[in-house]
N, C-alpha and C positions, 0 to 999 in steps of 0.2 A: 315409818315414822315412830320415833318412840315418846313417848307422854310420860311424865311423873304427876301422877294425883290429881291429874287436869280439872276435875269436879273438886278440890277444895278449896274449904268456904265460899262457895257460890250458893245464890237462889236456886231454887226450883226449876224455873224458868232456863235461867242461862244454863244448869246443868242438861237440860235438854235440848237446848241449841246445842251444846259441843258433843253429846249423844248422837243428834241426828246428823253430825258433823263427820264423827269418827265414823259411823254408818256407811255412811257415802263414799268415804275415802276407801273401805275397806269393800265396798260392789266395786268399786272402780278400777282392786289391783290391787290399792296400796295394800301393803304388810304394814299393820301396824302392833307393835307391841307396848302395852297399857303397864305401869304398875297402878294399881287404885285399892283404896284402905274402905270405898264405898262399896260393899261386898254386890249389893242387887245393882247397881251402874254397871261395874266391870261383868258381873256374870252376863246380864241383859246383852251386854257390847261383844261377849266372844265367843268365840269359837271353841278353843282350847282356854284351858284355867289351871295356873300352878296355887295351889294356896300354902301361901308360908304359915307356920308357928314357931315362933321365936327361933327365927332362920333357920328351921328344917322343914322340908315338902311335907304337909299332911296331907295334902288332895292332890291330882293331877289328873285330869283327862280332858272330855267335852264337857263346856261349860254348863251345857243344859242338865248334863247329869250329874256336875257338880254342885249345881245349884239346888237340884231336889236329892242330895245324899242326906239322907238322915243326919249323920254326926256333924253335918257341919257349923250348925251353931253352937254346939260345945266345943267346938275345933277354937273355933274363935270366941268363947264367952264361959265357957266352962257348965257344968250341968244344966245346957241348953238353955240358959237366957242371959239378954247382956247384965253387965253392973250397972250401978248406979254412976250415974254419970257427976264427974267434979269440976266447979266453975275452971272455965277455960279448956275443957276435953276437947281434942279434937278429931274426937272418934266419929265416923255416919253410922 
């Protein structure tokens, strides 16, 4: 199954019904391949992790170790913290 961004602009809530959703689908066989701009959703959800930076690979392996790699929130935010967000951002 393939997903584009399936968690945006959702609640809390619904973001963890299609969580425990994609879960399921992936014990039960399905392959599914995620793109998602919600860095701790997707990482949570997989297995393997590509992370793009302005469409070139800065990360790729297991997610769990992508997840705890030191650089990666300069990968994505620049000297490790996000910006300041600007009305209508649609960044998580």
């Amino acid at each position: 199954m393939l997903l584009d961004e399936p968690t945006l602009g959702l609640d809390p809530r619904t973001v963890a019904l299609i969580s425990g959703t994609v879960t399921t689908m992936a014990k039960t066989g399905v392959t599914v391949l995620m793109v998602e701009q919600n860095v701790r959703v997707g990482l949570s959800l997989a297995q393997h992790a590509t992370v793009l930076s302005a469409g070139t690979v800065a990360l790729a392996g297991p997610a769990d170790k992508i997840a705890s790699h030191p650089g990666l929130m300069e990968t994505f935010f620049g000297a490790g913290r996000a910006p300041a967000r600007t009305p209508g951002d649609q960044r998580h």
